[in-house]
N, C-alpha and C positions, 0 to 999 in steps of 0.2 A: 572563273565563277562570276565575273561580272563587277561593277562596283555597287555599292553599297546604298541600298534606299532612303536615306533617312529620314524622308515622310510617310512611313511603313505607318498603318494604325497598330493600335496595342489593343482596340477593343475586341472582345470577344467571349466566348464559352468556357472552352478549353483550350491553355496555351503549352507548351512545354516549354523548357528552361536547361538549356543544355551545359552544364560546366566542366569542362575538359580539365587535364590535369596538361602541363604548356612544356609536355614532351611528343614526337614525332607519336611515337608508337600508340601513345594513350589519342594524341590528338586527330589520329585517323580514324582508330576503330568508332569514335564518338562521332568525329564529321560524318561516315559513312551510314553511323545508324541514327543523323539526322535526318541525312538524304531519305533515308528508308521512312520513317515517320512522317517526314512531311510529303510525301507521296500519298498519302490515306487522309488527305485532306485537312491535317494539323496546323496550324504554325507553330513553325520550331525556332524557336531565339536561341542562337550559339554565342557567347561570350569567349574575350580571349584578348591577349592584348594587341595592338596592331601586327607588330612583328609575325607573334604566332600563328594567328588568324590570318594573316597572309601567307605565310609558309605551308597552312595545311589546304589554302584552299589549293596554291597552286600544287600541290605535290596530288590531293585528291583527284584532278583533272583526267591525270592517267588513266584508263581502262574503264573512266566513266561514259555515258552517251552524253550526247550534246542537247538532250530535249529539254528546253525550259521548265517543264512543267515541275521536273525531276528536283528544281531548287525553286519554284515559284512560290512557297510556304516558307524558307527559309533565311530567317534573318540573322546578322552578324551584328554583334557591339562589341566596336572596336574600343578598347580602353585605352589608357597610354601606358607605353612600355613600365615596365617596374623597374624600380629604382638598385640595382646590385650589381656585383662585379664578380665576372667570373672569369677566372683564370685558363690560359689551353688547356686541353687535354693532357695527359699523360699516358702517353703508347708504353712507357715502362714502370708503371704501378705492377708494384704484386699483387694488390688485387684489382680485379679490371671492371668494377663498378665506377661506374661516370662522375667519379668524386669532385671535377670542375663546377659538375651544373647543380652543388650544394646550394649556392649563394641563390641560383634560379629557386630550386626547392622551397630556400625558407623564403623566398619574397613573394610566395601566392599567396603569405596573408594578408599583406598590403591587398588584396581584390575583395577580401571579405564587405569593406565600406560598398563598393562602386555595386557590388553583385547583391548586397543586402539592398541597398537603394532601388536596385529593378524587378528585385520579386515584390518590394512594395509598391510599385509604379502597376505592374501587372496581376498583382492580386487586386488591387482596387477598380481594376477595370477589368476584370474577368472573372464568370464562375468560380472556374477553378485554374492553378497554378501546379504544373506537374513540373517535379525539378528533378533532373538524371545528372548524377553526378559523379566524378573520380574518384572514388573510394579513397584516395588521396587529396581530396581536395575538402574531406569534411569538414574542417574548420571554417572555409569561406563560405559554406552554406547554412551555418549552424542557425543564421536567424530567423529563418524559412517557419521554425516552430511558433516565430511570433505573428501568424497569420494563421487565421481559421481555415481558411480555404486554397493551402498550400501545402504538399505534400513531397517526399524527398523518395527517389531510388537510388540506391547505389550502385554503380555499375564497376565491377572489377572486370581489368585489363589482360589477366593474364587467363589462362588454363585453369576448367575447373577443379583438374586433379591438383597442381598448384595450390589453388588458394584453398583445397579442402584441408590439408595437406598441414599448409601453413594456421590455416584457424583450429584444425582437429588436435594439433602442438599447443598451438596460444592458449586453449582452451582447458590444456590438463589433459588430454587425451582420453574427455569425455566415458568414450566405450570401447571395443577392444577390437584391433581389426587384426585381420591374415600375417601373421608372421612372414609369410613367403611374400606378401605384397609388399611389407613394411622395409624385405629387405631391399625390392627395386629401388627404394626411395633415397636420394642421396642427401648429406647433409649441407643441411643451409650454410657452413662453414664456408665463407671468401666468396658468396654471395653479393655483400652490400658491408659497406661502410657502417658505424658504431652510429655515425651522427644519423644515418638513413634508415636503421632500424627506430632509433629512437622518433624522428620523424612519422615512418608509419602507425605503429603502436597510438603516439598521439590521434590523431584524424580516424583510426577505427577505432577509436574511441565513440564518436559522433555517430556511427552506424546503427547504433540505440533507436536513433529519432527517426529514424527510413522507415517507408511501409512495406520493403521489399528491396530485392536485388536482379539484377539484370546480366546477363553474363555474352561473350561471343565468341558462343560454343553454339554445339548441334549435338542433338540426341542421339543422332546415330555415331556421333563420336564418343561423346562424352555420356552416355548415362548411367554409366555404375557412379558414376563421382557426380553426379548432379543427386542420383538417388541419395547420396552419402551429403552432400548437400542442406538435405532438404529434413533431414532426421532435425525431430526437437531437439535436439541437445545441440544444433546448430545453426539453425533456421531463428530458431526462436518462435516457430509457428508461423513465422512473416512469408509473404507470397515471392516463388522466385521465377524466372524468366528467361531460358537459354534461346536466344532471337539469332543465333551467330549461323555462318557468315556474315558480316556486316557488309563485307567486300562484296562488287558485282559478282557473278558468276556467269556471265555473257560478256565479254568483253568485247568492246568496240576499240580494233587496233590504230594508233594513229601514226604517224612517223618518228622513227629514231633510229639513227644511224645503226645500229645493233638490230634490230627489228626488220632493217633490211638484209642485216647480213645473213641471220636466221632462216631466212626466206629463201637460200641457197642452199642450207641444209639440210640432212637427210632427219627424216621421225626418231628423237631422243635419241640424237646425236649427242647432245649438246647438254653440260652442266653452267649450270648458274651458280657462281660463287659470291657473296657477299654475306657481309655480318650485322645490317642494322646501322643505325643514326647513332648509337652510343657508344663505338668500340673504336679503338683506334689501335692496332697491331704495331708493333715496335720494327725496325729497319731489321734486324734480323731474320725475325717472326715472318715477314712480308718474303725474304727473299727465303725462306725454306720454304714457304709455300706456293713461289715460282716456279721453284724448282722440283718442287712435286708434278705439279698443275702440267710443265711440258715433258717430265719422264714419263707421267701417266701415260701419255697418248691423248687423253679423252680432249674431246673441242671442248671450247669453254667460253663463258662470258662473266668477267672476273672485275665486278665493285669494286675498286680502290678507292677508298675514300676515310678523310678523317671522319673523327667523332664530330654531332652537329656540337656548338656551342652554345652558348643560354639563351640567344636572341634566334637561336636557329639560323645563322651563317657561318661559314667557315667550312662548308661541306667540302667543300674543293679541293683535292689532293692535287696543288700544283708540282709539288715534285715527287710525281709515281715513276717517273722516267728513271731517277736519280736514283732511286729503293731498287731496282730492279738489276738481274744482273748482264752485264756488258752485254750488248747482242741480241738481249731476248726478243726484246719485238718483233724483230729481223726474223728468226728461228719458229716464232710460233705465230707469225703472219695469217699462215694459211688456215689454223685451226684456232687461233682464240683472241679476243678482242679486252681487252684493258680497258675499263673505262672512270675516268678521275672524280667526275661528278653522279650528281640523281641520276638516275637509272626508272624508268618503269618496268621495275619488279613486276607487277601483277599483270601487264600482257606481258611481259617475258615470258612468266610462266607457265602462263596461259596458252603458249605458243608450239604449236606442230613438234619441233624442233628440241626442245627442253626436256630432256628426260633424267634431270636430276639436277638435286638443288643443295652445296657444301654451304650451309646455314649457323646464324648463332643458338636457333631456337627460341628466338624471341617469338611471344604466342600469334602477335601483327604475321609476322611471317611463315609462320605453321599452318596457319589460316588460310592463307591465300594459297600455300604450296599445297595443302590438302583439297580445298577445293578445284583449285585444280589438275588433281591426281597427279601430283608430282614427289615422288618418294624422296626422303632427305638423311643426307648424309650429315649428321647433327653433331658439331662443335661448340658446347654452349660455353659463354661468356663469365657471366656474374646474371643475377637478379633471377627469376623465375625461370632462367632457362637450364639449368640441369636438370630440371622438373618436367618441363615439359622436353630437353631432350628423351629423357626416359619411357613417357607416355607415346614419344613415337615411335621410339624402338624397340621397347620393351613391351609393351601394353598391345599398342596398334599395328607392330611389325612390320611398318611401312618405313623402315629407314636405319642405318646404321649407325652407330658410333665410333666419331672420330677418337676421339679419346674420352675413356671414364673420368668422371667429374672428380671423386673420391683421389683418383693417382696421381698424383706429382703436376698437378692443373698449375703452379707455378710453373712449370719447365717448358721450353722450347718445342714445339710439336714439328717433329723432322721430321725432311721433304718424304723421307723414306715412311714415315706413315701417312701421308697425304696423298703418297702416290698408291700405295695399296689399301686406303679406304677408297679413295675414285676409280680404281680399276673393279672393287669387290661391289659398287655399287651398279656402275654403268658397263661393264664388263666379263659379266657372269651370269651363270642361273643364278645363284640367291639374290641376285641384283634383278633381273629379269623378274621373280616370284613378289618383289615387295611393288616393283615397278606395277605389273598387274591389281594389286590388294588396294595400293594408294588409285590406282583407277578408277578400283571399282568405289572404293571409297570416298572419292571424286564424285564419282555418278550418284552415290547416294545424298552427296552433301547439295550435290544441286535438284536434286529429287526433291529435297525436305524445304528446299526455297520457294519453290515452284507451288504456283497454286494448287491447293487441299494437304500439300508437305506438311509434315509434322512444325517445319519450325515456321513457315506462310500461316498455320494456326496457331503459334505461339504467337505471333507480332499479333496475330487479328485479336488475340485472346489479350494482350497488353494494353493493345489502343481501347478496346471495347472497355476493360479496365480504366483508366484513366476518365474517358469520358462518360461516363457509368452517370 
């Protein structure tokens, strides 16, 4: 992304004010729907601590173009790392929310000072101060109110089905919806941590003080749950805004050993196996799902990598070799590649070659699989993703379940159903029938990007908004 201006002016009209929550998944959708913003002739100030901010610029680089213009309006304030300690991962938690990167969690209020300091630096030299923030991060922005000509959106990370889901609960259950929908819905139970529920609760607390919400979603995905959304009893009347893909949907391919290999294979050959920056699978868990991966048959291109850690290093799964059983690499040479570090996921997916994707269902990852019409075989973790597994499988029918969230989610998922959800996905007509749906589904998500698209007139309909 270049290094850092820091004789940038602050003068001007309208500025935006981007405050990420200083996780991978939150902190792309946000870098990406900087990029987007500041495109339409904005400046957009990202905030974040050095580490962070460098970790997303370089992982955003992937599947973007190289044209200056595309970050010519965007600017970064580096802060200094925050002060906490966080412990490895745990690949054998019964439950599998990221409970190392608690310490991360609570030390974003330490940024409340540094980030309250530059909406004042920016309000006073600007019309207006438009602030986009991680629905998670409302406590660092809560000062924002002490400025007349500053204004807050919130922007949640995950699935609108998700978060309507979650607030239509929080809320008392307002009004009364479809019994037969309510039964897809699984319980938030081994979701998240006692201390991370409580964490959220607090910060949507501060959602009061926003003039609105921002989502990244698309209407042709999501609009029964955006409509559900937007009902008074949820909204509050306040204005919302589904601007999603956030991610390109053109993708400019660049070099990666995987990327060449792909290049030798035949059209949706090839599954893409990985589960996100937050999960770390146990030495057993890993080798039943080797041994799935080469009973299947199916080719593959298979993420191995630990959970990121709170400074966002420690990706590197130096010993995948070791987890793996005697021989294997040898044995599945020819059809599937291992790989211990980052990955660009999003040309991977993007690519000829990809026709199916064994995923956590993290929404970052939904996102990018759907737009580019790649059906998914849905293993969800902990946090919002038995939610939006659902929504893909259930809802949009683009994808399968590895295993129901509800059954015995503590227990070992053996090679023997890993190998018959990969065969039933990349191996079949009902694999073939969701393959096509996520296409076409694809097609429409990049239809609605695309100039006069439904969601190219949400963004124009945003920006016009802010600078009003």
């Amino acid at each position: 992304m270049g290094s850092i201006n820091k004789q940038y002016s602050e003068e001007g009209d309208v500025v935006v004010l981007v405050v990420p929550f200083p996780l991978q998944g939150h902190l792309n959708q946000l870098l990406h729907l900087s990029r987007l913003i500041s495109t339409r002739n904005v400046v957009v100030h990202f905030v974040g601590t050095t580490p962070h901010n460098h970790q997303a610029r370089r992982r955003m680089i992937n599947g973007c173009d190289d044209d200056p213009k595309s970050i010519a309006n965007l600017i970064f304030h580096d802060f200094p790392s925050l002060d906490y300690q966080s412990p490895p991962p745990d690949p054998n938690s019964a439950i599998k929310f990221p409970s190392h990167l608690q310490p991360l969690i609570d030390a974003t209020s330490l940024l409340r000072h540094p980030v309250g300091e530059l909406i004042r630096r920016l309000s006073d030299k600007n019309r207006r101060v438009a602030i986009i923030y991680d629905s998670l991060m409302g406590s660092v922005v809560q000062d924002f109110v002490d400025f007349p000509n500053a204004e807050a959106y919130t922007f949640h990370s995950v699935s609108a089905f998700s978060i309507f889901f979650f607030l239509w609960e929080n809320m008392g259950r307002p009004f009364e919806m479809d019994e037969e929908i309510l039964k897809m819905v699984p319980s938030i139970q081994g979701c998240f941590t006692p201390e991370f529920v409580k964490f959220v609760q607090n910060q949507h607390g501060y959602m009061n003080s926003s003039s609105g919400r921002i989502y990244n979603t698309c209407r042709v995905i999501e609009k029964q749950s955006l409509d559900l959304l937007a009902r008074t009893e949820i909204s509050k009347k306040k204005k919302q805004w589904a601007l999603g893909p956030f991610n390109p949907v053109n993708i400019t391919t660049k070099s990666h050993e995987c990327l060449n290999w792909l290049e030798k294979q035949s059209p949706n050959s090839v599954i893409l196996v990985s589960f996100g920056t937050t999960t770390s699978l146990s030495d057993e868990q890993i080798k039943e799902l080797a041994i799935g991966l080469e009973k299947s048959g199916v080719n593959f291109i298979w993420v191995l990598r630990d959970a990121d850690k709170g400074d966002g290093d420690g990706e590197v799964l130096t010993k995948a070799d070791q987890l793996l059983p005697d021989g294997y690499a040898e044995r599945v040479k020819n059809r599937g590649i291992v790989l211990g570090d980052w990955a660009p996921q999003l040309e991977i997916l993007g690519h000829f070659a990809i026709g199916g994707f064994l995923s956590h269902c993290g929404w970052n990852s939904c996102m990018e699989s759907i737009s580019m019409g790649v059906p998914i075989a849905a293993w969800p973790m902990h946090s919002d993703q038995p939610r939006n597994a659902v929504l893909v499988t259930k809802a949009l029918k683009i994808g399968i379940l590895v295993k129901e969230w509800d059954h015995r989610r503590d227990e070992i998922v053996k090679s023997s159903t890993v190998e018959s959800a990969l065969r039933r996905l990349m191996a079949s007509e009902e694999g073939e029938e969701m393959r096509k749906r996520a296409a076409e589904m694809g097609a429409d998500v990049r239809n609605a990007v695309a100039e006069g698209g439904v969601t190219h007139m949400e963004l124009e309909s945003f920006i016009s908004h802010i600078i009003r």
